[in-house]
C-alpha positions in Angstrom: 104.2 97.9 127.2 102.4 95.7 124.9 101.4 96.6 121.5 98.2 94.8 120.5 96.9 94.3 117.2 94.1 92.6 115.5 96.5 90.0 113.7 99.9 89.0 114.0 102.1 87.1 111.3 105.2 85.6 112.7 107.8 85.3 109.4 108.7 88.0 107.4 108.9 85.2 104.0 106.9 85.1 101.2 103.6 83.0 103.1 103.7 86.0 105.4 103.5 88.8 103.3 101.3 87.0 101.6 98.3 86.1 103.7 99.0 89.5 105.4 98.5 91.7 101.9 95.0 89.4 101.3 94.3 90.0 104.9 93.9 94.0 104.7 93.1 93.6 101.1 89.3 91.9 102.2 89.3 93.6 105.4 90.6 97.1 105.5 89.7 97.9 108.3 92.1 95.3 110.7 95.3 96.3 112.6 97.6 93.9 110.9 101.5 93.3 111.7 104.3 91.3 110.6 107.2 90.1 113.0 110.3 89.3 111.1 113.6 87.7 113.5 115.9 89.6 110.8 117.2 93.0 109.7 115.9 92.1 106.2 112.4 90.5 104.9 112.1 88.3 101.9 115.2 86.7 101.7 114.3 83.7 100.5 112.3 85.0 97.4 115.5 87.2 96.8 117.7 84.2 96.3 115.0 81.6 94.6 115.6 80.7 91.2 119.7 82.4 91.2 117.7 85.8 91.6 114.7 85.6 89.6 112.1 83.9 91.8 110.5 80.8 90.7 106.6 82.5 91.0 104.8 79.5 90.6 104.8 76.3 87.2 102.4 76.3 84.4 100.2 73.8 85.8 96.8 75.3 85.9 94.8 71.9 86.7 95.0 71.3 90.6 94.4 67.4 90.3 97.8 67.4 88.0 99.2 70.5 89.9 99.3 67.9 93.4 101.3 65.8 91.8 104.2 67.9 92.5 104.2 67.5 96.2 105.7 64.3 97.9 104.0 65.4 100.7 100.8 67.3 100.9 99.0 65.9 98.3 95.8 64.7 99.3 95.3 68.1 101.5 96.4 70.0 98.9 93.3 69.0 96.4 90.8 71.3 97.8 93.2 74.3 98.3 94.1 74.5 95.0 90.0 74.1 93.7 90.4 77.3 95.4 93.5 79.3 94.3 95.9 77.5 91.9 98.5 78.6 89.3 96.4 80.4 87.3 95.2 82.5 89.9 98.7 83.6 91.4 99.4 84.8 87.8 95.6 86.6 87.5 96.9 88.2 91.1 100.0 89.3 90.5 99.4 90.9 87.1 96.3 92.6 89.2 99.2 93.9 91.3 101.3 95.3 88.6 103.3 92.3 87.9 103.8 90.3 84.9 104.9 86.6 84.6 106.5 84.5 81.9 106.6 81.1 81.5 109.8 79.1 80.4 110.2 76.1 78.3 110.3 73.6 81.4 107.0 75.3 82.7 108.8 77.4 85.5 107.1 81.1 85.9 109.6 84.2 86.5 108.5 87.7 86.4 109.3 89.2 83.1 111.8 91.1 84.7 113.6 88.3 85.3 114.5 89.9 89.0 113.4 88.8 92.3 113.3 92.5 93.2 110.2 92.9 91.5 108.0 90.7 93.7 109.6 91.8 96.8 109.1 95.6 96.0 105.5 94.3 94.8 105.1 93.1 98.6 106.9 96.1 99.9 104.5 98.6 98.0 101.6 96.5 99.1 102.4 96.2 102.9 102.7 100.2 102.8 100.1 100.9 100.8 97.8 98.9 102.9 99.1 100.1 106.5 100.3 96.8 107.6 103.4 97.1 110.1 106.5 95.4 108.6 108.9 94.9 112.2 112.2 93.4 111.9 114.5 91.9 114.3 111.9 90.8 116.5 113.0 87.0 117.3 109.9 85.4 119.2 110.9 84.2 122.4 107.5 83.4 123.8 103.9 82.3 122.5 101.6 82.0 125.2 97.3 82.2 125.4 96.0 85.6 127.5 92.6 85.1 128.1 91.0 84.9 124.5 94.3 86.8 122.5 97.4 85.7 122.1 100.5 87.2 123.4 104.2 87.1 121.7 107.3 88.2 123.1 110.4 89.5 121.6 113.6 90.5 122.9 112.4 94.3 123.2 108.5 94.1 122.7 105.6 92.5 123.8 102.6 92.1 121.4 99.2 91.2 121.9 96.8 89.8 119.1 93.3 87.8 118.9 94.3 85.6 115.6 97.7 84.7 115.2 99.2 83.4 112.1 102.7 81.1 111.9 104.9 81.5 108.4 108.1 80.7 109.7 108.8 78.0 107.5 110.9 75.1 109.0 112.0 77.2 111.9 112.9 74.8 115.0 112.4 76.9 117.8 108.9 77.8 117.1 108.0 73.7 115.7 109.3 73.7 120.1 106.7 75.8 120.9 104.1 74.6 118.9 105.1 71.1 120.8 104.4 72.7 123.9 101.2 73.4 122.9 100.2 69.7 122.0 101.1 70.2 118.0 103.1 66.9 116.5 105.8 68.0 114.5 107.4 65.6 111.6 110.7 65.6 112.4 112.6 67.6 109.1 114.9 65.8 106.6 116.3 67.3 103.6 114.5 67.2 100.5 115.6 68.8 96.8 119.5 68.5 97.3 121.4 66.3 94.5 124.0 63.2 94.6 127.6 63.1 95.3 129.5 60.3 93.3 133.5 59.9 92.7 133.6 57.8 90.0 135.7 57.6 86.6 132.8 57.1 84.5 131.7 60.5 84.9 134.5 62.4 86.7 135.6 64.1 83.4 131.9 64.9 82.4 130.6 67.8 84.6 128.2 69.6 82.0 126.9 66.5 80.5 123.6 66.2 80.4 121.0 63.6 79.4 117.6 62.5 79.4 117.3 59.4 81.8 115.7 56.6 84.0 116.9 56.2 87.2 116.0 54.2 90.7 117.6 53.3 93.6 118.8 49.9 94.9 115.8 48.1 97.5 113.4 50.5 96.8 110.6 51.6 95.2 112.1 54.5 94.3 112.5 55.6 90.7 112.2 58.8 88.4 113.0 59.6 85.0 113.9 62.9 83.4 116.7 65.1 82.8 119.9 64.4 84.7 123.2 66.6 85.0 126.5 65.3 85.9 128.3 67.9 88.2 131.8 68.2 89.5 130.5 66.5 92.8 127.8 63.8 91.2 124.7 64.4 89.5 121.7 66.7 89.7 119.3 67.8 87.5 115.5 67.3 87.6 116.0 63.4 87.8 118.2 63.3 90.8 116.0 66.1 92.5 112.7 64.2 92.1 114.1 61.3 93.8 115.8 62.9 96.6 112.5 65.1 97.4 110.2 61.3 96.7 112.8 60.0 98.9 113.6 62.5 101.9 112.9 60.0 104.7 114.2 56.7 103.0 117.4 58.2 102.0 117.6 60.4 104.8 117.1 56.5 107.1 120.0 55.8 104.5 122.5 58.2 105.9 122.5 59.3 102.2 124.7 56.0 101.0 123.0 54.0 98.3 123.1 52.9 95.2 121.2 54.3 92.0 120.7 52.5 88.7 120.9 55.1 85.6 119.4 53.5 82.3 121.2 56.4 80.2 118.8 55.9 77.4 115.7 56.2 79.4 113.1 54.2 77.9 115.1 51.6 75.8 115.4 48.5 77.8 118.2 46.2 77.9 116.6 43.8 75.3 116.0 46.8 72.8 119.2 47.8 73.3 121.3 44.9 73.0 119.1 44.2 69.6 120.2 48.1 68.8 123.5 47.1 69.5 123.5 43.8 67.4 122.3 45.7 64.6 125.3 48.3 64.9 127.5 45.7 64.8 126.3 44.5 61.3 126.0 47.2 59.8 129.3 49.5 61.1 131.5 46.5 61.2 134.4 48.2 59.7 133.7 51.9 62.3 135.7 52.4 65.6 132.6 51.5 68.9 134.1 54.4 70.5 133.9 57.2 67.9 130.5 58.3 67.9 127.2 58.0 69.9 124.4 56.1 68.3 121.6 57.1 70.7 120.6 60.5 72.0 123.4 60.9 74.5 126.6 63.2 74.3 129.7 61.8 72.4 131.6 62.0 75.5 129.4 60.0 77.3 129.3 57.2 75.2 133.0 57.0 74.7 133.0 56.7 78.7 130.8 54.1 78.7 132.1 52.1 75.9 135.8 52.3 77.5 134.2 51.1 81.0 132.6 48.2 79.4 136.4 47.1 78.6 136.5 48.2 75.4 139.3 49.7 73.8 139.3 53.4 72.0 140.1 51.6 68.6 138.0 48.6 68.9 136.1 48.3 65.6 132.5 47.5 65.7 132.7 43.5 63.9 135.6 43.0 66.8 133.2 43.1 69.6 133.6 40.0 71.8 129.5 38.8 72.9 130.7 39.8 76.6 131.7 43.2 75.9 128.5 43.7 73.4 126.4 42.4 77.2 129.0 44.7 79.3 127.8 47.6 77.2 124.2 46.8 76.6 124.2 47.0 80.9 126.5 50.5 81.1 124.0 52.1 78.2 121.0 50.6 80.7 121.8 50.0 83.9 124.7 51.8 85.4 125.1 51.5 89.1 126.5 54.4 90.8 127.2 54.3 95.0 126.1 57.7 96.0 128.3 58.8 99.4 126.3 61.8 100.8 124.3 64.8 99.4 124.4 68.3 98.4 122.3 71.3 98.9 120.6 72.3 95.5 121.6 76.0 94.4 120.1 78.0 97.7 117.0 75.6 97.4 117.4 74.6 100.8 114.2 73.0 101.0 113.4 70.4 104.3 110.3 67.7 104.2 109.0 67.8 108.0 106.7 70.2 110.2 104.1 70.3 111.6 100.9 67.2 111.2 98.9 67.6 108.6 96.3 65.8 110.3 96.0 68.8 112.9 95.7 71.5 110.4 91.9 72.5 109.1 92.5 72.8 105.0 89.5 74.8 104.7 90.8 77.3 107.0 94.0 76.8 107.5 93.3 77.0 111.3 95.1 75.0 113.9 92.4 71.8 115.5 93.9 71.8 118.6 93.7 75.7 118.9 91.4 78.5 118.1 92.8 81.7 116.3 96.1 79.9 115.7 96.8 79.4 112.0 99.8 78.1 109.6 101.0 79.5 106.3 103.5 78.0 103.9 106.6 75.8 104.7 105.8 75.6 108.6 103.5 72.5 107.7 104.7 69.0 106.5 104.5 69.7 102.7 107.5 70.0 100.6 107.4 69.8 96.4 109.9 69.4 93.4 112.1 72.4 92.3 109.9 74.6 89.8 108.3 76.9 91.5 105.7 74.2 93.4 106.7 75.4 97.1 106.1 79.0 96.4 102.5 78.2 95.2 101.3 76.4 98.0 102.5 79.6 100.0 100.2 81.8 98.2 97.6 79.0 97.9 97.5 78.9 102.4 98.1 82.7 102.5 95.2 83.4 100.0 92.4 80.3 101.5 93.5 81.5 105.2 93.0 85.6 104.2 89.6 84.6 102.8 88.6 82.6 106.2 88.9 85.5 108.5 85.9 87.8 109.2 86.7 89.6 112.2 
């Protein structure tokens, strides 16, 4: 028996509900249905941001706003002419919820809970009649005449447009293969560095404002960076590894980074910085206390790896360990041995070719009625709320591209 309806949406995730609450919300009238392959929808929104979900950043100009995505720029551009930042906050206030926005630019709900934008969804999706069915794992996509037809374990569905939000699900990136879709193959993106090394094993919590590249490449980013109990992370590790998915990934994740812990003093100003400390604290323990804007505890570490002793006063310092400390304050090599996933952010760069996707519609080239929605396409972004916006950016420019 099928069940046949005017549009499906495979992907029970934020780009789903999404386009599917716009959908019925400009045209009423449509038989609209989301298939989810789990017992629960919205998982991912539940988790995002430990719990409070990441909405969207306060970047309201779309030129600066595609900045933010390694890959996906250039499409991007037009979308968000279309529906940016500042319109997912007009929208969701327009649907009873507030947003906030934090210090680093990141906007939560003022609840500060996730639940509030999935039980905005949930409220929506009922209020509007659209069918919600979970546990319906897509076996099958095949073309019926001018409709489409999907197949679940225990259903069969029937639909003339048919909309993918399944995010960087493999199985259906095999059937889109079948039907003459490329798919970039996926490679992590947004995870952070693992490091053993003494300079910064007894320094998880330390934090710092930094520059940082890595060794034979281009690569290079500069911002906050956290030391962990496995490495460092923080926004300055995270840029890089999303910048850097494929090279790092062609890397096997074993590299070398150089961290200039002052940011942007070089290691001329520095070693002049340095000079100058020496006159003027001749008679003061090096070790004691920072000069620059980084933690006490870090610049003992340093100073200690530069081979100088805890009680080495500052007119002691040989020219050698003045240069040895001049390059640990400015260019620290670390070998990073492997990655780790970011907080639940499992984020992948990969899907399918951007080059086969109409940005005006969001409509498949190769196929009529087929279109895409969120994470399923090759564009990834930086942790702050970016990936969740170009969901409701395709959702919203897809919804608005129907007239049936």
């Amino acid at each position: 028996m099928n069940q046949n309806f005017d549009i499906i949406i495979v992907g029970g995730g934020a780009a789903g509900f999404f386009t599917a609450i716009n959908i019925v919300e400009k045209n009423p009238k449509l038989k609209v249905a989301i298939l989810e392959r789990g017992n629960e929808v919205l998982n991912k929104v539940r988790i995002s941001g430990g719990g409070r979900c990441n909405v969207t950043h306060a970047c309201f100009e779309p030129n600066e706003l595609v900045k933010f995505y390694p890959r996906g720029e250039k499409e991007l551009r037009g979308p968000f002419h279309q529906f940016c930042s500042g319109d997912t906050v007009e929208w969701f206030s327009d649907h009873g919820v507030e947003l906030k926005i934090e210090d680093d630019g990141r906007m939560f709900p003022v609840s500060n809970s996730s639940q509030t934008i999935i039980d905005c969804f949930l409220k929506a999706t009922q209020k509007l009649g659209i069918a919600v069915l979970t546990g319906q794992s897509v076996q099958s996509i095949f073309k019926k005449d001018i409709c489409w037809k999907i197949e679940t374990p225990n259903e069969n569905y029937i639909a003339k447009k048919l909309i993918l939000a399944t995010g960087s699900n493999p199985k259906i990136w095999e059937m889109l293969q079948t039907f003459g879709h490329a798919i970039v193959n996926p490679v992590p993106s947004l995870f952070t560095f693992n490091i053993k090394d003494a300079r910064i094993a007894a320094l998880p919590g330390v934090s710092a404002v930094v520059s940082v590249k890595v060794k034979d490449t281009k690569l290079a980013s500069t911002g906050p960076l956290l030391i962990t109990h496995w490495g460092m992370s923080g926004p300055a590790i995270l840029k890089l590894s999303a910048w850097g998915a494929r090279i790092l990934s062609e890397k096997n994740y074993l590299f070398t980074i150089f961290v200039n812990w002052l940011n942007d003093i070089d290691n001329e100003e520095a070693e002049k910085i340095l000079k100058n400390l020496k006159q003027e604290h001749a008679k003061k323990s090096v070790s004691k206390k920072s000069p620059f804007d980084i933690s006490n505890r870090l610049w003992e570490s340093l100073v200690l790896a530069s081979n100088i002793q805890e009680e080495t006063k500052w007119a002691d310092l040989s020219k050698m360990q003045l240069q040895n400390l001049t390059n640990q304050l400015t260019n620290s090599s670390f070998q990073v041995n492997g990655k780790s996933t970011f907080k639940e952010e499992f984020v992948k760069a990969g899907g399918i070719d951007l080059k086969e996707i109409n940005f005006k519609t969001m409509e498949s080239k190769l196929h009529e009625n087929l279109y895409f929605s969120g994470e399923i396409l090759n564009i990834d972004a930086v942790t702050g709320g970016f990936n969740f916006q170009n969901a409701w950016t395709s959702g919203y420019i897809l919804a608005n591209s129907l007239y049936l």
